[in-house]
PDB file of N, CA, C and O in Angstrom:
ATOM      1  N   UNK A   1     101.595 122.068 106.179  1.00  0.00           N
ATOM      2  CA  UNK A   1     101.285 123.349 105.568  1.00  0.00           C
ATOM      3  C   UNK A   1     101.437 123.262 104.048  1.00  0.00           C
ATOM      4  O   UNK A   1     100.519 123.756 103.393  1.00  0.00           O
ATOM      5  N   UNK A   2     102.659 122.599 103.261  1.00  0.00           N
ATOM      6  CA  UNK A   2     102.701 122.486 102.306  1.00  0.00           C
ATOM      7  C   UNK A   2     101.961 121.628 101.629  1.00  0.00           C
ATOM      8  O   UNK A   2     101.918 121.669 100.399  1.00  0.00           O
ATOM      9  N   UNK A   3     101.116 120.521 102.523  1.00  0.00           N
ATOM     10  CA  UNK A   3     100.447 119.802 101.797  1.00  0.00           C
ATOM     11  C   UNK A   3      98.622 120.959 101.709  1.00  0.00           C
ATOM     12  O   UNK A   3      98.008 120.555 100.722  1.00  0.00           O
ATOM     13  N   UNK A   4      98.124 121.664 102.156  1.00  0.00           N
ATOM     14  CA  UNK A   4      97.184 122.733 102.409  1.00  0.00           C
ATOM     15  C   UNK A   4      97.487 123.373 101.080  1.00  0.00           C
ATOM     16  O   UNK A   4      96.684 123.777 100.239  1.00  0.00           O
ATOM     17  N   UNK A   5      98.510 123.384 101.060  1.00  0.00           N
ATOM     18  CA  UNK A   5      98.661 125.020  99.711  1.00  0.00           C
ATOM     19  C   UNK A   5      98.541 124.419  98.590  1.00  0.00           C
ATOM     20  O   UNK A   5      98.116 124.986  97.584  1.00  0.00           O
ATOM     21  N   UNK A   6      99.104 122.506  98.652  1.00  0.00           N
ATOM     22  CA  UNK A   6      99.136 121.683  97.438  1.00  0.00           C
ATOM     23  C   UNK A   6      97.521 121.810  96.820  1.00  0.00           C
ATOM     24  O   UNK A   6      96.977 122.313  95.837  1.00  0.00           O
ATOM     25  N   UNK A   7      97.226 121.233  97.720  1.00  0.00           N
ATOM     26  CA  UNK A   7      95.428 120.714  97.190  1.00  0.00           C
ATOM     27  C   UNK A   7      94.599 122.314  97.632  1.00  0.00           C
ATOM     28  O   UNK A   7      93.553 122.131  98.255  1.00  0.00           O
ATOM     29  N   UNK A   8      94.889 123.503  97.425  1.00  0.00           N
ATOM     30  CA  UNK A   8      94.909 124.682  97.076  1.00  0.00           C
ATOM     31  C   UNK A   8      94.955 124.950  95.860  1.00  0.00           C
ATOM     32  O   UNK A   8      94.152 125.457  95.076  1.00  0.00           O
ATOM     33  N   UNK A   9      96.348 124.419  95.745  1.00  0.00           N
ATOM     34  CA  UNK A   9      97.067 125.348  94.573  1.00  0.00           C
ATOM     35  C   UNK A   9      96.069 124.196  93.041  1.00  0.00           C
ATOM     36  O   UNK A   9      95.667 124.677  91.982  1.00  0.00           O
ATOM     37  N   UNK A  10      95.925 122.554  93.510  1.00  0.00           N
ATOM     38  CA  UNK A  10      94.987 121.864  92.447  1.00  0.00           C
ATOM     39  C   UNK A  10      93.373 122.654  92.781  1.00  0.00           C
ATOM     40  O   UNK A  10      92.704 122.888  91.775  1.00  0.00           O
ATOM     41  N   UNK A  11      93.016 122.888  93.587  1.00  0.00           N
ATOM     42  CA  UNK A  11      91.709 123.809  93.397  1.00  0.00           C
ATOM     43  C   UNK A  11      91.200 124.660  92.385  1.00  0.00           C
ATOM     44  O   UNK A  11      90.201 124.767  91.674  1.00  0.00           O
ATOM     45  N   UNK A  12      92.887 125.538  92.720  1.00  0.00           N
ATOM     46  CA  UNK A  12      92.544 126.754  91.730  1.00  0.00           C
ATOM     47  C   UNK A  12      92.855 126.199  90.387  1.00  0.00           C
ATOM     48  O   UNK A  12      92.213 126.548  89.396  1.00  0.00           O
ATOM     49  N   UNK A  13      93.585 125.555  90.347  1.00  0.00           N
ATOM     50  CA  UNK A  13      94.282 124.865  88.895  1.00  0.00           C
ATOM     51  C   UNK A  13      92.994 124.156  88.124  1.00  0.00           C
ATOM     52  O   UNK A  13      92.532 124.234  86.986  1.00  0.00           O
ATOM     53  N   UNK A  14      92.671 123.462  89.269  1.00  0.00           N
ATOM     54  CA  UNK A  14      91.514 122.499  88.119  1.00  0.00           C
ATOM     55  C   UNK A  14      89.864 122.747  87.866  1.00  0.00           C
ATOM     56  O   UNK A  14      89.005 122.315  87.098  1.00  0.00           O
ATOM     57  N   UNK A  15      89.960 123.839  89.136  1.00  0.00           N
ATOM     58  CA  UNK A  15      88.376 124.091  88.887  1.00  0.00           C
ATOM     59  C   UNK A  15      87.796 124.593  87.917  1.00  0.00           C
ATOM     60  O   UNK A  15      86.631 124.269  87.682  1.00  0.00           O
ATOM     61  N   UNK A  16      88.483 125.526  87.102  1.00  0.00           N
ATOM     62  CA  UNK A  16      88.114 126.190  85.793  1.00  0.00           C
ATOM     63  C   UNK A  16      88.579 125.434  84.795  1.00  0.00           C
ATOM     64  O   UNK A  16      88.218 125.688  83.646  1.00  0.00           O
ATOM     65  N   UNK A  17      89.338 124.522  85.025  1.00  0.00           N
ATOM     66  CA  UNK A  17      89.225 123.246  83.731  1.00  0.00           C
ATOM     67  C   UNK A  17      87.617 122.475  83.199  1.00  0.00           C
ATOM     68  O   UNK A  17      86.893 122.255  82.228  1.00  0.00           O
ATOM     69  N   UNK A  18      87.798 122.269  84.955  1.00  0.00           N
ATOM     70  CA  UNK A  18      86.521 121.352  84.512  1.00  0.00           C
ATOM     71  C   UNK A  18      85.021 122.134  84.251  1.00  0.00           C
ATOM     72  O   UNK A  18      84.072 121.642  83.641  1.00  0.00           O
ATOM     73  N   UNK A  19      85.064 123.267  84.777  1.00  0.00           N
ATOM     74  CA  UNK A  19      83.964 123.995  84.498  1.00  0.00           C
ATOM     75  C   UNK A  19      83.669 124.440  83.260  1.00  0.00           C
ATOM     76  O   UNK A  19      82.564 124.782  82.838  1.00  0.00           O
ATOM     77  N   UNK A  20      84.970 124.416  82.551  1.00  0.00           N
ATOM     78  CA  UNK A  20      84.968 124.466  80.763  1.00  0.00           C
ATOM     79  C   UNK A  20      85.036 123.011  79.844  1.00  0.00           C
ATOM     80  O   UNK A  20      85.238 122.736  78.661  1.00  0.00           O
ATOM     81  N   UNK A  21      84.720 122.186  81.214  1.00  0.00           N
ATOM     82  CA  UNK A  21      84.505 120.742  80.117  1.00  0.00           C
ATOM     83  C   UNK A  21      85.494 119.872  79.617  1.00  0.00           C
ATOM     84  O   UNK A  21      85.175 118.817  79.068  1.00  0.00           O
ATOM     85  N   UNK A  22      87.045 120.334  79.804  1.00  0.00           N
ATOM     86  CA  UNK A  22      87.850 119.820  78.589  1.00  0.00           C
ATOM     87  C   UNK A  22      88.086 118.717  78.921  1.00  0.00           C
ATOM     88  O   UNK A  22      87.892 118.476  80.113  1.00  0.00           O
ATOM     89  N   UNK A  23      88.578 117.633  78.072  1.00  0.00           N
ATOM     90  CA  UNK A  23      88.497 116.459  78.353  1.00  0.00           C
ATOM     91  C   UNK A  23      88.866 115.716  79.120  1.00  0.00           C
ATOM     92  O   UNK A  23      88.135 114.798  79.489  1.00  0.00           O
ATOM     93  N   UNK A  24      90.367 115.916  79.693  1.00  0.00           N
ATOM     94  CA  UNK A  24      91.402 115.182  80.563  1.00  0.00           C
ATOM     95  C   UNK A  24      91.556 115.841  81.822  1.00  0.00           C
ATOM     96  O   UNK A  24      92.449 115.609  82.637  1.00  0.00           O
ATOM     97  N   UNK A  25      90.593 116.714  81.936  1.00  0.00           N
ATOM     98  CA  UNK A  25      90.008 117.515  83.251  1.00  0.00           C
ATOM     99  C   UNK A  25      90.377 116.621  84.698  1.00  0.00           C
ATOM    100  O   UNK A  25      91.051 116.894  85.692  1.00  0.00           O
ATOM    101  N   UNK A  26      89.503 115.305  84.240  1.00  0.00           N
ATOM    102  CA  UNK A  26      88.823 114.872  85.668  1.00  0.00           C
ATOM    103  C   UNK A  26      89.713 113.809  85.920  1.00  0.00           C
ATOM    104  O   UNK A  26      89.741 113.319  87.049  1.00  0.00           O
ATOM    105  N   UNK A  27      90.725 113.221  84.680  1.00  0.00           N
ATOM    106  CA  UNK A  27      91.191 112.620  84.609  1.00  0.00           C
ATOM    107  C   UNK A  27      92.974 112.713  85.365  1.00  0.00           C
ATOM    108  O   UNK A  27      93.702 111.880  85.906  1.00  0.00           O
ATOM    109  N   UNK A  28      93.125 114.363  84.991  1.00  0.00           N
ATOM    110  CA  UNK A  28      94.223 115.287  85.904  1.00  0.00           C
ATOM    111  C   UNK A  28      94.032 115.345  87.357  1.00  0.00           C
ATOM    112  O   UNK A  28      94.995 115.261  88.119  1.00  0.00           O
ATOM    113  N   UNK A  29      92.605 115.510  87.845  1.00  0.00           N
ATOM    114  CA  UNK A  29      92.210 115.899  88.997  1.00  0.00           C
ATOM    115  C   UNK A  29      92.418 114.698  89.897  1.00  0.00           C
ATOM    116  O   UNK A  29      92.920 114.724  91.021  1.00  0.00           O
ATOM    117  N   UNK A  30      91.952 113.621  89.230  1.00  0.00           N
ATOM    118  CA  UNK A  30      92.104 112.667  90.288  1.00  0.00           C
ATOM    119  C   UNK A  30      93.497 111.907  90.282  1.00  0.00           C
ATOM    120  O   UNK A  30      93.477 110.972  91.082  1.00  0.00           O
ATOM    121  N   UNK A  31      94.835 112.056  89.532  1.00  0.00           N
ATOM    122  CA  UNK A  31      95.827 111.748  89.373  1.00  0.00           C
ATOM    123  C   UNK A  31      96.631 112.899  90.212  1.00  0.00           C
ATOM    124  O   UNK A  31      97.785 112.670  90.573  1.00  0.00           O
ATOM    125  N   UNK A  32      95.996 114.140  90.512  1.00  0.00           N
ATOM    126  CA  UNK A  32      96.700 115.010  91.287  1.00  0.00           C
ATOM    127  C   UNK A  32      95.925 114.964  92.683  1.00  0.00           C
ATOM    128  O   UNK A  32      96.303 115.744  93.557  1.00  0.00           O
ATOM    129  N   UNK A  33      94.835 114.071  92.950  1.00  0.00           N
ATOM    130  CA  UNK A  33      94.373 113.873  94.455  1.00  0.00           C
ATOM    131  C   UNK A  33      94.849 112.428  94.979  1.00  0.00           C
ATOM    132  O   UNK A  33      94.859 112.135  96.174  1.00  0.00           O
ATOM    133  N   UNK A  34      95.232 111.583  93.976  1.00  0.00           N
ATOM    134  CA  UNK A  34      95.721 110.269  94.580  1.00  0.00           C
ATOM    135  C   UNK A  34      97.613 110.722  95.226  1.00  0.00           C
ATOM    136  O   UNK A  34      98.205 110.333  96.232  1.00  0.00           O
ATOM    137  N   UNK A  35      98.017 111.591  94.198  1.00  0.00           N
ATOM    138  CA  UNK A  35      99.312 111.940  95.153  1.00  0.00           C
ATOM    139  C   UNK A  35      98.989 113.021  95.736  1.00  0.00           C
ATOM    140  O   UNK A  35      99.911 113.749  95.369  1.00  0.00           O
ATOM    141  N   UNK A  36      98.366 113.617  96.355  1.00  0.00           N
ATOM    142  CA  UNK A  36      97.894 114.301  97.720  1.00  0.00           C
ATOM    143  C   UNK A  36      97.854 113.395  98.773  1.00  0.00           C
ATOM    144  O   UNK A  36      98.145 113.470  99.967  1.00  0.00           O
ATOM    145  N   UNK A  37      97.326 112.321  97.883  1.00  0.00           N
ATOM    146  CA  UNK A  37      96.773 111.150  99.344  1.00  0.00           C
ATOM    147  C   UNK A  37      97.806 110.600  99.552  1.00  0.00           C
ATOM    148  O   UNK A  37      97.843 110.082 100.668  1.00  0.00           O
ATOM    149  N   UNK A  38      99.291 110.394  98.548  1.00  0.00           N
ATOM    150  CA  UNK A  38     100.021 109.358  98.520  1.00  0.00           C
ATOM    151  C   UNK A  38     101.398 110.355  99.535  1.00  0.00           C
ATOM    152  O   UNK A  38     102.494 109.977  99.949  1.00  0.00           O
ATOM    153  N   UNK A  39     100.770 111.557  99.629  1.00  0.00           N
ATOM    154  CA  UNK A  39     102.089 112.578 100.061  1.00  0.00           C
ATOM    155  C   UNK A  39     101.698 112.380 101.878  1.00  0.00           C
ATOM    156  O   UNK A  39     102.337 111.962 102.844  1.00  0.00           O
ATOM    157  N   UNK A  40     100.124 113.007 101.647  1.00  0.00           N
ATOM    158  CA  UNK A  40      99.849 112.333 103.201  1.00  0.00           C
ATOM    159  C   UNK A  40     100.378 111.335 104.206  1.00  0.00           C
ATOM    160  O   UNK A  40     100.854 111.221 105.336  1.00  0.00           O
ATOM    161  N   UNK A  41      99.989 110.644 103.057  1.00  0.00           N
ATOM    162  CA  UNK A  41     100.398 108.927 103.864  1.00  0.00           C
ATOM    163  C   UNK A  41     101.907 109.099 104.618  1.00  0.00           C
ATOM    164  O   UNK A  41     102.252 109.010 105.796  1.00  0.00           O
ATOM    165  N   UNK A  42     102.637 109.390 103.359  1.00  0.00           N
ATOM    166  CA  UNK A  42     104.413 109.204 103.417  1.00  0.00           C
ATOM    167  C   UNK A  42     104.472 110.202 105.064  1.00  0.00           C
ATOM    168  O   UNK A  42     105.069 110.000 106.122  1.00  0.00           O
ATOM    169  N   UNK A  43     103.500 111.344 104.572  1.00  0.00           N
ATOM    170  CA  UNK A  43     104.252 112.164 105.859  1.00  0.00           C
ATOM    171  C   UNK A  43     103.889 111.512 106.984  1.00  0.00           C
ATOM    172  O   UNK A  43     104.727 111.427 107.881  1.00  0.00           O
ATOM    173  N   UNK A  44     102.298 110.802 107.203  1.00  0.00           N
ATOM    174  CA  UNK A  44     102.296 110.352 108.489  1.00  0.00           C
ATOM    175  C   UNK A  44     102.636 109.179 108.985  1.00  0.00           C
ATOM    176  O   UNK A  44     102.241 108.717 110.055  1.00  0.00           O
ATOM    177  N   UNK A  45     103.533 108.566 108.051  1.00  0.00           N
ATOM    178  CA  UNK A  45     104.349 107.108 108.434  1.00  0.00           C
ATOM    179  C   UNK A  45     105.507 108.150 109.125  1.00  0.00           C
ATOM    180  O   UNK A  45     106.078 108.138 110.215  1.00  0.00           O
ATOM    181  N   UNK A  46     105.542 108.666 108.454  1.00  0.00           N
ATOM    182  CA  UNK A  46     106.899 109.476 108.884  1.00  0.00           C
ATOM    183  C   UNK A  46     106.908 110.065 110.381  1.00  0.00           C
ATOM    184  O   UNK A  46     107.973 110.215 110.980  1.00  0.00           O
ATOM    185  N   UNK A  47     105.457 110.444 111.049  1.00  0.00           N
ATOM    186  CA  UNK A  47     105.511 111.067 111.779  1.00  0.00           C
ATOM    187  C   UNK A  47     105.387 110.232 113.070  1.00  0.00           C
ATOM    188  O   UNK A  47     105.600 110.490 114.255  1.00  0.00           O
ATOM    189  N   UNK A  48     104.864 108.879 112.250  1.00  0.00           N
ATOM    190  CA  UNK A  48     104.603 107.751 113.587  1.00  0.00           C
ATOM    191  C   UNK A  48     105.788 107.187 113.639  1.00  0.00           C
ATOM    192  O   UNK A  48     105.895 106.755 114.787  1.00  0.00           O
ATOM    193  N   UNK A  49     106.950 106.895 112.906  1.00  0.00           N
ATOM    194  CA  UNK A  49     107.946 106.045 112.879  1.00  0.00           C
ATOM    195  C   UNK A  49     108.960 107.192 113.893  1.00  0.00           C
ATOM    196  O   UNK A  49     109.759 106.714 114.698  1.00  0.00           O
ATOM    197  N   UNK A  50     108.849 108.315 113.775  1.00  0.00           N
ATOM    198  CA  UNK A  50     109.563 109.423 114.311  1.00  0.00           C
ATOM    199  C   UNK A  50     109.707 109.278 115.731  1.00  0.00           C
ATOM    200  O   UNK A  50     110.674 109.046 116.457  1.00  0.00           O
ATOM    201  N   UNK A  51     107.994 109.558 116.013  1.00  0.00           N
ATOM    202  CA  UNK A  51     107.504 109.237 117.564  1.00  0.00           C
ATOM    203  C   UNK A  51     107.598 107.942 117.859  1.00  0.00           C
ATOM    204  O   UNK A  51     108.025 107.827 119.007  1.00  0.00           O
ATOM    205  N   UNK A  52     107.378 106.825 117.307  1.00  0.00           N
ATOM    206  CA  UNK A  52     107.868 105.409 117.996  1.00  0.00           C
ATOM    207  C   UNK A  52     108.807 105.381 118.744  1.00  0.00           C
ATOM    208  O   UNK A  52     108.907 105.355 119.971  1.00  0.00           O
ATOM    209  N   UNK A  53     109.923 105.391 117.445  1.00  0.00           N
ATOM    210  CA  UNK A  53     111.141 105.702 117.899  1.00  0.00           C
ATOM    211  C   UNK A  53     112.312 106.332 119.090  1.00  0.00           C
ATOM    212  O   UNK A  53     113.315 105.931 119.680  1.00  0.00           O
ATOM    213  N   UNK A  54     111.483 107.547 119.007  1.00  0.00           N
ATOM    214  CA  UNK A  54     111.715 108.228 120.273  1.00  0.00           C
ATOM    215  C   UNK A  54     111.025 109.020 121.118  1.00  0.00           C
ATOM    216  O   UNK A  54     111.120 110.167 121.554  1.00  0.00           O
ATOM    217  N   UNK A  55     110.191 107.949 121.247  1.00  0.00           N
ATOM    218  CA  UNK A  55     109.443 107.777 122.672  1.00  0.00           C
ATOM    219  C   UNK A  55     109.651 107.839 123.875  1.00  0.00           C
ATOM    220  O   UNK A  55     110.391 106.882 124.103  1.00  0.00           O
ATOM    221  N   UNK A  56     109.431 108.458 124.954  1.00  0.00           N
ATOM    222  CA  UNK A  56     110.491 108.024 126.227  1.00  0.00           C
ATOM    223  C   UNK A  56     110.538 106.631 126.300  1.00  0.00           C
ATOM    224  O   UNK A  56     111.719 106.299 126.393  1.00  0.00           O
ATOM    225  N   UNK A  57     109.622 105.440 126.301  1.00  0.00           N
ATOM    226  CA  UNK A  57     109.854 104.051 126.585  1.00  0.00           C
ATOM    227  C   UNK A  57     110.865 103.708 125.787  1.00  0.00           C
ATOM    228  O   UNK A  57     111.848 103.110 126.224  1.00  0.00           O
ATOM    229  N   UNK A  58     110.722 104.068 124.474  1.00  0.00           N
ATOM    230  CA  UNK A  58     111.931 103.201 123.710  1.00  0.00           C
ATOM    231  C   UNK A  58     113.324 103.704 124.201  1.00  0.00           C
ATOM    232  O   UNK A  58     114.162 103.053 124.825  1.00  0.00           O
ATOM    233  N   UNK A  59     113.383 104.839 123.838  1.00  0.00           N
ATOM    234  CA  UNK A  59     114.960 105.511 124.520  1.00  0.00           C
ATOM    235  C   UNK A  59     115.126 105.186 126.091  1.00  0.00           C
ATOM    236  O   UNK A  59     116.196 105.667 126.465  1.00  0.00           O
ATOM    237  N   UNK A  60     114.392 104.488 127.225  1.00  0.00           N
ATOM    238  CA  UNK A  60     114.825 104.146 128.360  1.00  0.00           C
ATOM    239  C   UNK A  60     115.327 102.485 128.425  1.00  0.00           C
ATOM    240  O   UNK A  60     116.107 101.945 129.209  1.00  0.00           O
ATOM    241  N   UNK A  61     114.343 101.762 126.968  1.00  0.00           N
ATOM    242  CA  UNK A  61     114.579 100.329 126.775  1.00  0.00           C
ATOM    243  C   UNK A  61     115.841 100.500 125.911  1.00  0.00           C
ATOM    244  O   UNK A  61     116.344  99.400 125.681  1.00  0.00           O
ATOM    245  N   UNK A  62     116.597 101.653 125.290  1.00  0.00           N
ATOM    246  CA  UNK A  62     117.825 101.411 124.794  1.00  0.00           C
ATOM    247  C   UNK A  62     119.170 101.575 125.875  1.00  0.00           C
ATOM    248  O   UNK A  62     120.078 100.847 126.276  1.00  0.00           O
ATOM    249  N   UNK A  63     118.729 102.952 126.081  1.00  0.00           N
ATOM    250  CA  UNK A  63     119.560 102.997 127.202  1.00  0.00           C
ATOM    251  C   UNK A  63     120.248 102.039 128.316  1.00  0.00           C
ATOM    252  O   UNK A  63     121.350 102.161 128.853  1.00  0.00           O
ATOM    253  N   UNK A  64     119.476 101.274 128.453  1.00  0.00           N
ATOM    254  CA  UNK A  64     118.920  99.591 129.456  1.00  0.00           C
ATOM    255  C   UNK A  64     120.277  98.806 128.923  1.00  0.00           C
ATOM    256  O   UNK A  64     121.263  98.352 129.503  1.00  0.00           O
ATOM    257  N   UNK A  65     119.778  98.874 127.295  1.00  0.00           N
ATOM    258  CA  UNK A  65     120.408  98.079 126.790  1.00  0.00           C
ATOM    259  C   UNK A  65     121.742  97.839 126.019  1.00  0.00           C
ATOM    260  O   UNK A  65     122.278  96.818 125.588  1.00  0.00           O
ATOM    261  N   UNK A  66     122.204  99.655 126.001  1.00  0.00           N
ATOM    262  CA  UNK A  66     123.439  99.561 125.345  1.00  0.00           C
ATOM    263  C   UNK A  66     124.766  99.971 127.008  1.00  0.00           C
ATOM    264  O   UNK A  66     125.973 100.007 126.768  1.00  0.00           O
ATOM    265  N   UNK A  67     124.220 100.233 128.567  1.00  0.00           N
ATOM    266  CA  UNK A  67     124.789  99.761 129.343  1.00  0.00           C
ATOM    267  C   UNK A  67     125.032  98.463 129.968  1.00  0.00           C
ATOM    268  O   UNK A  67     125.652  98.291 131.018  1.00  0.00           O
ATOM    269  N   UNK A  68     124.400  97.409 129.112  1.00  0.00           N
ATOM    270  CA  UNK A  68     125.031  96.028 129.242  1.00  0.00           C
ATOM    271  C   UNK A  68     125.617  95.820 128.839  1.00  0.00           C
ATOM    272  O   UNK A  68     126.093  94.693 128.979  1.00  0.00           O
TER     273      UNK A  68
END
C-alpha cells in the first residue's frame, strides 16, 4: 500500500515539473522510479524469504530435526 501512494505521491510531484520543462525534471523522475523499483524488490525478497522459511515443509523438516 505504501509503495501505491509512493509512485502516487512521485506522479503528482513530477508531472507538473516536467510539463514546465525544467531541467533536472527527468533526471529526478527516474532517480525516484529506480528506488520504487529498488523498494519493490527489498519487499518481495522479503516476502519470499518469509514464506520459504515458514512453509509447512520447512517447519516439519525442522521439527524432524531438532527432536534428534
Amino acid at each position: 500500500m505504501k509503495l501505491a501512494l509512493f509512485a502516487a505521491w512521485n506522479k503528482l510531484r513530477f508531472t507538473p515539473v516536467l510539463l514546465r520543462g525544467e531541467n533536472d525534471a527527468a533526471l529526478k523522475l527516474r532517480q525516484s522510479v529506480r528506488l520504487e523499483v529498488v523498494l519493490f524488490g527489498a519487499i518481495l525478497k522479503g516476502v519470499v524469504d518469509i514464506t520459504t522459511l515458514s512453509a509447512p515443509e520447512t517447519l516439519d523438516q525442522t521439527a524432524v530435526v531438532m527432536a534428534s
